[in-house]
N, C-alpha and C positions, 0 to 999 in steps of 0.2 A: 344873721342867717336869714336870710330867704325862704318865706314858706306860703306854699299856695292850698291856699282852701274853697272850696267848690260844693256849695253846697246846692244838692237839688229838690227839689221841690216847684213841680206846677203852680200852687195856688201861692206860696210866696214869691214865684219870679213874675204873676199874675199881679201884683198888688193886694190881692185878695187878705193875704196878712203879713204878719211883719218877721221875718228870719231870725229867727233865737239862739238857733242850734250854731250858725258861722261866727257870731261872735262871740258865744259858748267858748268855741275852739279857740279865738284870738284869748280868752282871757284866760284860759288855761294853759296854752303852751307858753303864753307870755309868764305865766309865773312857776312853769315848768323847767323853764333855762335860764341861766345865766347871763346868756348873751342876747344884747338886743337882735329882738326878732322884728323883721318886715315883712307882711302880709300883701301877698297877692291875692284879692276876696273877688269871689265869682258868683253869682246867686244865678242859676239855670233852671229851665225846665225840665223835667224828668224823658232825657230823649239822647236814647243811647250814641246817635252820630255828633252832637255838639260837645256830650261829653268827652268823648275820644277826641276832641280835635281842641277842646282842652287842657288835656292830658299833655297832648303833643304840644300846645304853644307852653306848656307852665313847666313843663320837662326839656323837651328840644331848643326851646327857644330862651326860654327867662333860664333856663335853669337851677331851677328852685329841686334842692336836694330832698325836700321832703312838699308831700305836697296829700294833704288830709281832705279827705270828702266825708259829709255828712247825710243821708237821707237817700234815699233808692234802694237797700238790701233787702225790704222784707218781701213775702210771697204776693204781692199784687200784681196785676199784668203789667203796673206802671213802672216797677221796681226796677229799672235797668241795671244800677252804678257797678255790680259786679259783673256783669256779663260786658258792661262795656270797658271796665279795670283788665280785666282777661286778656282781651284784642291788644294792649297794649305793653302788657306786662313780657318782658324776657322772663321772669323767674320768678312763680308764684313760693309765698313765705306761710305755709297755713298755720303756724302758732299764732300768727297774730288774729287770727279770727275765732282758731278754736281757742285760747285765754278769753277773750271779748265774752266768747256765747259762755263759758264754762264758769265766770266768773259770775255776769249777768245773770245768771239763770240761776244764781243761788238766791237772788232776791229777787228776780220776775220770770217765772218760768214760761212765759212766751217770749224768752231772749232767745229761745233755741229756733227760731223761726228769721232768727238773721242767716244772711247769706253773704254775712262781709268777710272782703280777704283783702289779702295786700300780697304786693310782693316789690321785685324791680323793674325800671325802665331806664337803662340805660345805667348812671350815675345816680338815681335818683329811689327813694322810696314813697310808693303810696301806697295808704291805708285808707280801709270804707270805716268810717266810723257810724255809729248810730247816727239815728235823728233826732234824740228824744237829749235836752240839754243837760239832764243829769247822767244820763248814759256815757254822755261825750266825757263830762268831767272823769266819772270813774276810769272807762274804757283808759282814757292818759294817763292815768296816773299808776294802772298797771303797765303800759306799754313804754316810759320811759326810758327807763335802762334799755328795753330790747330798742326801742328805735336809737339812741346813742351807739349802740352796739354797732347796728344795720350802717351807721352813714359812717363809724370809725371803718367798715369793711370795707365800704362801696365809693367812696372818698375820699378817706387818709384823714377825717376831721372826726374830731371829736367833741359836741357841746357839752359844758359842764351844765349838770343836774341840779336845780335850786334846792333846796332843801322845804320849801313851802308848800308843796304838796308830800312832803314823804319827812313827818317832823319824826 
């Protein structure tokens, strides 16, 4: 399976420091599914128009059925990934954000200060996950079932669940 991950961040697409939270997500869905997974990894700066026109090449074009973003939700001016996820989405999913924050926020109660959603575009699902590499991990490891669920609806596929996060 094809999976595009897009992580934003100014001062890691700056060199400034080094991206935690994308490969965070490759080692977790990697031992999320069954089937080998291939990563399409994007590391961008916090800017709502480059995202969107990532969306469009990792959905329109690669067709990568699921495709995870990491960093841009919280309330700073810099915050784009959901307002730019919006513009692209046919059909916002808001369980997957409200589980995220409801879950989160039993162990950091400034999770309620995210503003990630997910929904579809086209064939395809994407989710805003945290930025913070343990966030990412948990956030997956509730979402699994629902995202197998989301691509058995929206593609007729279904990935088997590894059992390594859910002993």
């Amino acid at each position: 399976m094809k999976i595009g991950r897009v992580t934003l961040s100014d001062r890691a697409a700056a060199g400034i420091y080094k991206d935690e939270s994308g490969p965070e997500i490759e080692r977790v869905i990697s031992n999320l599914f069954e089937e080998p997974v291939e990563f399409v990894s994007v590391l961008i700066p916090d800017d709502k128009e480059l995202l969107i026109s990532q969306f469009i090449r990792l959905v329109d074009e690669l067709d990568c059925p699921l495709v995870l973003t990491t960093g841009g939700t919280g309330p700073s001016a810099r915050d784009i990934t959901p307002e730019a996820t919006k513009v692209v989405l046919d059909k916002e999913l808001p369980g997957f954000g409200e589980i995220m924050r409801m879950e989160s926020y039993r162990k950091v109660k400034t999770a309620i200060l995210s503003r990630a959603i997910a929904g579809i575009r086209k064939r395809s699902l994407i989710v805003n996950l945290p930025g913070k590499p343990s966030a990412i991990s948990e956030c997956l490891s509730l979402l699994g079932e629902a995202i197998v669920e989301c691509l058995d609806h929206i593609r007729g596929y279904r990935p088997t669940l590894s059992n390594k996060l859910h002993p």
